[in-house]
N, C-alpha and C positions, 0 to 999 in steps of 0.2 A: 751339644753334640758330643757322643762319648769317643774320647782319641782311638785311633785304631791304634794297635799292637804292630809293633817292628815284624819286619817279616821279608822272606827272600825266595826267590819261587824259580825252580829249574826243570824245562820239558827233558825227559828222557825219552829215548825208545833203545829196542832192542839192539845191539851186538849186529852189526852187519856179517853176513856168511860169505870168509874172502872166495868161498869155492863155487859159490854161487851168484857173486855179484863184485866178482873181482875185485873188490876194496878190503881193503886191513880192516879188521874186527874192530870197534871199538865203543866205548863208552853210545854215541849216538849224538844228534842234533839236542840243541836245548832251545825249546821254546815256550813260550806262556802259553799258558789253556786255562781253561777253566772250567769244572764239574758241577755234578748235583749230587743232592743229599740219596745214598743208594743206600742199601744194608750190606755186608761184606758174606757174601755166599760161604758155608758152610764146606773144607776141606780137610778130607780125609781128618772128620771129627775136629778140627778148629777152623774160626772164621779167618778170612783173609788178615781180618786187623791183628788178630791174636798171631797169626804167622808172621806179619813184620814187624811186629812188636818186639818180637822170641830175638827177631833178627839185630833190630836196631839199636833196644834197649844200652845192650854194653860198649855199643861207639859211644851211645850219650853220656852213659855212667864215667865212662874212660876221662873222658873232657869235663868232668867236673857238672853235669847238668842232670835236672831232670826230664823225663819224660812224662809231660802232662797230661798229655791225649795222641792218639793215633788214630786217623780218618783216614779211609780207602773209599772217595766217592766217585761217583761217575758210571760209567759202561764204554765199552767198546773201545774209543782214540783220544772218550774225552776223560780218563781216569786220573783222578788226583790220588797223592800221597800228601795230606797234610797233616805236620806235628807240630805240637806245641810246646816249648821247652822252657826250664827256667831254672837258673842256680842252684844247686843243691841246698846251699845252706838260704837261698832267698833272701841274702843279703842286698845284693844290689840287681840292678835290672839288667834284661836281656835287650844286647843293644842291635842294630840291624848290620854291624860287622861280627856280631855273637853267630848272627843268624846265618848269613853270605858263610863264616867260614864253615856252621853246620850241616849248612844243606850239600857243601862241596863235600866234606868229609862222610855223611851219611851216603850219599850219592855216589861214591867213590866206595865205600864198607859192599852198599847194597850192588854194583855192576861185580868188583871181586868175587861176591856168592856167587855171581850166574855164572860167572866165568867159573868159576869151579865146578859147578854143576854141569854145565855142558860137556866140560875136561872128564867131567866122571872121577872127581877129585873133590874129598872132604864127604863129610858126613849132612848132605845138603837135604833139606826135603825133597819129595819131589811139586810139593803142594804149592810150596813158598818158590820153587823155580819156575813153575809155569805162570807165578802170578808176575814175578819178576823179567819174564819173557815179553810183557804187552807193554808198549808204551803208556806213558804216564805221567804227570807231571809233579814234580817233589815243591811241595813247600812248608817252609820252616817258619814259623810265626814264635813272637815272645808271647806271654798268656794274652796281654791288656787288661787293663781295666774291668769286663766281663771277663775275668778267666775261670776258664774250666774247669770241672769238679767231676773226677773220675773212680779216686780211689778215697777211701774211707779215711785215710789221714786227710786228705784234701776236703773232704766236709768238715772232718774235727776240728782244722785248723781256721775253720770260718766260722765257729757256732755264734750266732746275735744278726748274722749279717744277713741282706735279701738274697736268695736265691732264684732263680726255676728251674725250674725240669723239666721235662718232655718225656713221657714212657711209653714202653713197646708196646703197652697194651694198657685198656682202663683199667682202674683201682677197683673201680665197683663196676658187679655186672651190671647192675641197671643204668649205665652212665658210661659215655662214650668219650667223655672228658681224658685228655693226656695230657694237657698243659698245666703244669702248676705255677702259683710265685706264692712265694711267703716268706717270713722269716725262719735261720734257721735253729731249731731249738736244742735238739740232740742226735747225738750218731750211737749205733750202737754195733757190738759185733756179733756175729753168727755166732750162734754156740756151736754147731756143729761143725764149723771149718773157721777158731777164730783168728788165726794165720794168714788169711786169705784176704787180700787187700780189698777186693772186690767183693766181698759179701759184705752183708750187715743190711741195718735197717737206717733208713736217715727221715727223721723226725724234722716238720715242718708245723706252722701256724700258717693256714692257707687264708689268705685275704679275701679273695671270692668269697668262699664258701663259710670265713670265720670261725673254720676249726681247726682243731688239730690231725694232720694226717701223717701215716706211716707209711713209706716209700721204699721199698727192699730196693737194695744197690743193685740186683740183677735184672732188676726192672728196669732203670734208668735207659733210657737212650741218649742221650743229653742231659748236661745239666752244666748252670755259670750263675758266676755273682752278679749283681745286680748294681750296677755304680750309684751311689747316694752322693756322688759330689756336688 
């Protein structure tokens, strides 16, 4: 069985309206829920993930961590915020009081925006406010064992290792396939943006199919290591 990854999970909901429901404004109820795999709908030209990412990133950066992955899944009451975080330097591992005191502190970063945002204070989206207006539920996970493979250092930094990946669409027309595993071979960068964490092409040896395939990074929907233990 592969161990799960430490992790710490807090329900949010909106900011209660004291003029409307006679209670002091505040943070909200925290309860467990749980989501489904969604796509983050498209605002005002960036996706929901890309807007709390813009958001969260520099609490992570602040605290010495990385940002692995950002998921916004769910719909309607059942929406998850789940992130994946680990060490900067990847030294030692992410513990489940790394986690507990992230999701307070992200979760604490992320209610301040709204609250500014309602105030009509700060330089707030309004994309990223209305998505921070629905209740939600925050969880902070350490990678695990299958950890996450988002940006193009995070492939470089595995090349030999098992991979898969899941893409938004097939590789070839004539083939409805999105699941890949294989080993992996090389990353490479866009030549026209190669600044950009998120481009490039990432090179596989696909075991199914016993060839070589090339996987553009913007194709990705998912992708993790694969535990050989």
């Amino acid at each position: 069985m592969t161990p799960p990854p430490n992790s710490s999970a807090n329900g949010r909901s909106p900011a209660a309206d004291p003029a409307s429901s006679g209670m002091d404004g505040g943070a909200g109820e925290r309860r467990e829920s749980a989501g489904r795999d969604a796509e983050g709908a498209p605002m005002g030209g960036k996706s929901a993930a890309e807007l709390l990412e813009a958001a969260i990133d520099p609490m992570v950066v602040d605290m010495g961590f990385e940002l692995l992955l950002l998921e916004w899944l769910g719909s309607g009451k059942r929406r998850v915020l789940r992130i994946f975080l680990d060490h900067a330097d990847q030294g030692t591992g992410v513990t489940v009081a790394d986690c507990t005191r992230m999701a307070r502190i992200i979760g604490d970063g992320l209610d301040a925006v709204e609250a500014n945002a309602t105030a009509g204070e700060g330089d707030v989206d309004p994309a990223l406010a209305a998505l921070l207006s629905r209740a939600y539920t925050l969880e902070v996970s350490s990678p695990g064992v299958d950890r996450p493979l988002a940006k193009r250092s995070h492939f470089a930094a595995q090349i030999g290792a098992r991979v898969k990946i899941k893409t938004l669409e097939p590789l070839e027309a004539e083939s409805n396939e999105r699941n890949f595993h294989g080993r992996l071979l090389a990353v490479t960068a866009d030549e026209a943006a190669p600044d950009d964490p998120r481009r490039g092409v990432v090179t596989i040896h696909d075991d199914e199919r016993g060839r070589t395939l090339d996987i553009p990074l913007p194709l990705i929907r998912r992708a993790n290591l694969v535990w050989e233990g």
